[in-house]
NURODO-306065 format. One record per residue (C-alpha): residue in one letter; x, y, z. Coordinates in Angstrom, 3 decimals, m for minus. Example, Ala and Ser with C-alpha at 12.3 -4.5 7.8 and 13.67 -1.06 7.14 Angstrom:
NURODO-306065
{'A' {12.300 m4.500 7.800}}
{'S' {13.670 m1.060 7.140}}
***
This chain:
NURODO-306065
{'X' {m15.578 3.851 13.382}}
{'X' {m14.556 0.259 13.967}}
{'X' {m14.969 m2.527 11.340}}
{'X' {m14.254 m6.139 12.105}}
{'X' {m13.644 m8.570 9.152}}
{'X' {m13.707 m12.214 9.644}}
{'X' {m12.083 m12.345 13.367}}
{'X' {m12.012 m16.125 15.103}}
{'X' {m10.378 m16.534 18.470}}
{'X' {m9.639 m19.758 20.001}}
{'X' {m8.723 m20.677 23.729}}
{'X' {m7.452 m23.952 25.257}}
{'X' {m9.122 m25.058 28.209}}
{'X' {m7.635 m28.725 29.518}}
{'X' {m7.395 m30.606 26.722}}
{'X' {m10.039 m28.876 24.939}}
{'X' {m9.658 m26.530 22.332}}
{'X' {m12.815 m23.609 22.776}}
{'X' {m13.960 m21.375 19.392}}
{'X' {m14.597 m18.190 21.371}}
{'X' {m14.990 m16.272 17.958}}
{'X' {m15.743 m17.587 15.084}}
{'X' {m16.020 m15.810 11.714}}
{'X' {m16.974 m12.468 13.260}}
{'X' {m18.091 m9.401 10.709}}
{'X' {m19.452 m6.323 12.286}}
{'X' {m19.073 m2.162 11.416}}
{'X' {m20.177 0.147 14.285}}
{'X' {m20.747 3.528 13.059}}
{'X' {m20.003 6.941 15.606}}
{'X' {m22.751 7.416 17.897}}
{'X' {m24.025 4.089 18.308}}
{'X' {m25.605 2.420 20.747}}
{'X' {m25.261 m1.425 20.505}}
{'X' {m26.511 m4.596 23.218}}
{'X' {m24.442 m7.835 22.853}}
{'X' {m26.795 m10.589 24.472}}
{'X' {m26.617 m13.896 24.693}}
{'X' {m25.814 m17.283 27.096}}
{'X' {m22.935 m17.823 29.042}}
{'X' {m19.820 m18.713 27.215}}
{'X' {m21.468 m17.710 23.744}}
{'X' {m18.735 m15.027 23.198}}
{'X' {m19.977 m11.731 24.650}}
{'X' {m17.097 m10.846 27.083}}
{'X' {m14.371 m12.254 24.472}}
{'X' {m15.756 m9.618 21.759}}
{'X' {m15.622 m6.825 24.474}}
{'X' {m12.366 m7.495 25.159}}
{'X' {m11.269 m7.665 21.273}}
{'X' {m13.124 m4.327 20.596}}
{'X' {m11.228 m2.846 23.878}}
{'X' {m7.503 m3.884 22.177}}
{'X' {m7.147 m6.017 25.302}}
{'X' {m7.042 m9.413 23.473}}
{'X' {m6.067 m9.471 19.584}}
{'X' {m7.732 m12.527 17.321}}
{'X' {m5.715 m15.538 15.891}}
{'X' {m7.203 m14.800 12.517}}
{'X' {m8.542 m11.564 10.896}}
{'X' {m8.840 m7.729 10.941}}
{'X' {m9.702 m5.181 13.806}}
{'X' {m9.992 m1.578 12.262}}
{'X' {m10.831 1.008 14.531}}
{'X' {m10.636 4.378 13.078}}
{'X' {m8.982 3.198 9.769}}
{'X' {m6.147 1.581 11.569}}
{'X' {m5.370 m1.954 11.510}}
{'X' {m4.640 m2.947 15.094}}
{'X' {m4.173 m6.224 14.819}}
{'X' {m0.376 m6.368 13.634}}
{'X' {0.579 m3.277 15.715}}
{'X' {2.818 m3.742 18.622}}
{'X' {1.563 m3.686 22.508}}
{'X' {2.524 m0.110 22.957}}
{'X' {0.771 1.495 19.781}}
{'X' {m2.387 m0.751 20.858}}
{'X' {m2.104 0.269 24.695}}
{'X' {m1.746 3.848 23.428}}
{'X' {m5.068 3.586 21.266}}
{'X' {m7.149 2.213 23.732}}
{'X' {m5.891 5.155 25.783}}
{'X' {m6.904 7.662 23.394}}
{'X' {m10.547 6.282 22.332}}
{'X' {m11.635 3.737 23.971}}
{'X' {m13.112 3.773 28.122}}
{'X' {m14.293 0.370 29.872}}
{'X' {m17.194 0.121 32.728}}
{'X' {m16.805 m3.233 34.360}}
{'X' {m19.847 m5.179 36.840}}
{'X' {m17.264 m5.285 39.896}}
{'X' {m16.006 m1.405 39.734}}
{'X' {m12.515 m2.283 39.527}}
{'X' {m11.850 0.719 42.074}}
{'X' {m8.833 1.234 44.017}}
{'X' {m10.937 1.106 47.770}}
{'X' {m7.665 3.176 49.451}}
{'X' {m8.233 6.153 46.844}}
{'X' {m11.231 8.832 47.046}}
{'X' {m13.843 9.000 44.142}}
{'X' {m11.640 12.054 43.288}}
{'X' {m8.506 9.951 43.019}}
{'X' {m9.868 7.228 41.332}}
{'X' {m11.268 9.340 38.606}}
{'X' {m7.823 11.233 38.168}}
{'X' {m5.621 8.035 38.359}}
{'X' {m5.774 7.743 34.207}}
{'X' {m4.731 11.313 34.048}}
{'X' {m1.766 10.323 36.577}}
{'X' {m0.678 7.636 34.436}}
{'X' {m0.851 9.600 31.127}}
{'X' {1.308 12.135 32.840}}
{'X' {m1.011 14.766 32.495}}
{'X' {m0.001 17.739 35.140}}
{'X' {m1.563 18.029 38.144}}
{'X' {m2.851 21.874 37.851}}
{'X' {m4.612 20.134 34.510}}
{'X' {m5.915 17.106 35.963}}
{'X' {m7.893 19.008 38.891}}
{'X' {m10.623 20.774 36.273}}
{'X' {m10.817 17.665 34.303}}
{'X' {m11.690 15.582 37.268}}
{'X' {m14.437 18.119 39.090}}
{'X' {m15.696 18.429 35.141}}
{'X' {m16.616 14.688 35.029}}
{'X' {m17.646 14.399 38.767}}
{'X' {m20.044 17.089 38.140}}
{'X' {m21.775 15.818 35.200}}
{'X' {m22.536 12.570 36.774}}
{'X' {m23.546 13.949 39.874}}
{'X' {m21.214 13.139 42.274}}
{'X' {m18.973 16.375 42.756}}
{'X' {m20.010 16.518 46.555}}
{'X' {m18.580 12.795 47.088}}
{'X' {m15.544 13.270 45.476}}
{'X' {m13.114 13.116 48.595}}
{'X' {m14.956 10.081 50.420}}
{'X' {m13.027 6.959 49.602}}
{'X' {m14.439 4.034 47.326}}
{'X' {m15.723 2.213 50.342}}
{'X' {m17.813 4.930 51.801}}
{'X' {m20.022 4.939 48.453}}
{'X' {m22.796 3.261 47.387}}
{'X' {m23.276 0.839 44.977}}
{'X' {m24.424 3.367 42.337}}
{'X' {m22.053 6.040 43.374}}
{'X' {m19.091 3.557 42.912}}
{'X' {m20.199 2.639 39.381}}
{'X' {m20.668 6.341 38.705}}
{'X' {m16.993 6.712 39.426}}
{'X' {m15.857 3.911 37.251}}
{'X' {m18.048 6.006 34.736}}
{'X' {m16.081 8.934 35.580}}
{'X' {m12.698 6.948 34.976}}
{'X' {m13.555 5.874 32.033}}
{'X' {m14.925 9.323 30.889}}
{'X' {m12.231 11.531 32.022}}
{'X' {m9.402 10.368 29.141}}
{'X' {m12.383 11.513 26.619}}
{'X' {m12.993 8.334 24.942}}
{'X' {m14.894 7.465 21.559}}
{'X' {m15.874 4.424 22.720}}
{'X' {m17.683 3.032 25.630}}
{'X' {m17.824 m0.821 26.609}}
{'X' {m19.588 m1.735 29.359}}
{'X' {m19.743 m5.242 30.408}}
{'X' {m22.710 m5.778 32.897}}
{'X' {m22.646 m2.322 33.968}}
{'X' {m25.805 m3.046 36.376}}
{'X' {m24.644 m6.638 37.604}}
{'X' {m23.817 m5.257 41.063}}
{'X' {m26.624 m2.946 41.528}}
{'X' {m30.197 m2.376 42.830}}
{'X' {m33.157 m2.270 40.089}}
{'X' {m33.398 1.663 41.074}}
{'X' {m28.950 2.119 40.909}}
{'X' {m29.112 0.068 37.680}}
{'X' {m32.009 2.267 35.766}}
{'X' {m29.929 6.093 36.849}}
{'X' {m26.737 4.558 35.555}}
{'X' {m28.379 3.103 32.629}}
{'X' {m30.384 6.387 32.039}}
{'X' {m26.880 8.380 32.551}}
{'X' {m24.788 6.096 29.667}}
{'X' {m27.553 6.395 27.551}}
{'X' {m27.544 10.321 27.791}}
{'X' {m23.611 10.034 27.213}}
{'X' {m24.947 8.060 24.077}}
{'X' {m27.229 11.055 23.088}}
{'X' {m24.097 13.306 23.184}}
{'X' {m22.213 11.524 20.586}}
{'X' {m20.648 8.810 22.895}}
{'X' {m20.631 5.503 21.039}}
{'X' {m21.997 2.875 23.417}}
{'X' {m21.544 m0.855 23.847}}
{'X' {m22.964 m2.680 26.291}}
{'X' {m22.649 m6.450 27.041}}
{'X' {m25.745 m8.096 29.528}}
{'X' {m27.604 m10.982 29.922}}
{'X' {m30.551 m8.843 31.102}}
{'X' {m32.994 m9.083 28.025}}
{'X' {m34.991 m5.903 29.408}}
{'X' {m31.297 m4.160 29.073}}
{'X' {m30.400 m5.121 25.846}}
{'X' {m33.464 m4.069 24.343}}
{'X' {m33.154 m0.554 25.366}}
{'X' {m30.218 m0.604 22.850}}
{'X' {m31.007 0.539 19.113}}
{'X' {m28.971 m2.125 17.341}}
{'X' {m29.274 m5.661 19.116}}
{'X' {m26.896 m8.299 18.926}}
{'X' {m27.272 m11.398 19.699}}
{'X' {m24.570 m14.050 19.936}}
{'X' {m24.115 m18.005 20.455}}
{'X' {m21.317 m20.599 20.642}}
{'X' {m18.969 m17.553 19.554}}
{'X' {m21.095 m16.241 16.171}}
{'X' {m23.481 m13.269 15.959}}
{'X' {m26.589 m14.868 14.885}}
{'X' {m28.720 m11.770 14.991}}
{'X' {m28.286 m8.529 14.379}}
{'X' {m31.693 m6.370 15.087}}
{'X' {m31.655 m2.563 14.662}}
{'X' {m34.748 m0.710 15.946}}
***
């Protein structure tokens, strides 16, 4: 599903030029289920955001599905990461004036699906995460775990391939973090490939393929 030859990314901070990426080689196959660990600044959130089409490297290739992404223009890209790939962030990213409802429909809205479509799609996705009876209370009248279940929901209800996470239990409880942990990883078990980025050790090791990653180079890759 996604191969990534030789990809280096560099950022200038001040005066000082940073190696975010550096040489990075890595194939995820369909279905996986893959940590990215490591310290701050080593290069997690920089891959994420390469795999998610919402940075492109200086050097190297990006394939996701057999299609070189790297030379395509902004729109082709934007339309790809439409079409296969969904994003769970730590902070929710919700819109706090829209319902749960609303801000699971509002990629539907901008893909100009029709509204008699969007309402099945959105109860659909609601439902399987448990949530259907919240669906009309706004973002602020939720939980902590109920908010990142709708940001699951958004990012579910385009039908992606792909699934990055980035600290999907940052903001949480210990009991919030292990449902929403337990509910990706059933997403995983339905074909769903999963990628999830964390400095929690105990997290990344309930991953099957572990990477680990410092001063912008995967430096271990543990399957397992």
């Amino acid at each position: 599903m996604i191969r990534v030859i030789g990809v280096h990314k560099t950022f200038r901070l001040g005066d000082q030029l940073v190696q975010a990426l550096q040489g990075i080689n890595l194939e995820i196959g369909r279905g996986d289920y893959l940590s990215v660990m490591g310290p701050s600044g080593s290069g997690k959130s920089t891959l994420l955001n390469m795999l998610g089409l919402l940075d492109r490297p200086d050097r190297g290739q990006y394939f996701l599905n057999d299609t070189d992404t790297v030379p395509l223009p902004e729109e082709a890209r934007a339309r790809l990461r439409g079409e296969h790939i969904g994003f769970i962030f730590q902070s929710f990213h919700l819109i706090p004036r829209l319902t749960a409802r609303e801000n699971v429909e509002l990629p539907l809205v901008l893909a100009g699906v029709a509204p008699e479509l969007r309402r099945p799609q959105v109860e659909a996705v609601l439902d399987q995460l448990g949530i259907l009876a919240r669906a009309d209370h706004g973002a602020t009248q939720l939980s902590g775990g109920e908010r990142q279940r709708v940001a699951i929901g958004r990012a579910l209800v385009m039908k992606p391939e792909l699934l990055l996470a980035d600290e999907p239990t940052g903001n949480l409880d210990s009991a919030s973090g292990r449902e929403v942990m337990a509910l990706l990883e059933d997403l995983n078990r339905q074909g769903l490939t999963l990628l999830v980025v964390t400095h929690d050790p105990a997290l990344g090791q309930r991953a099957r393929r572990r990477l680990r990653m410092v001063d912008g180079a995967i430096v271990q890759d543990e399957r397992g």
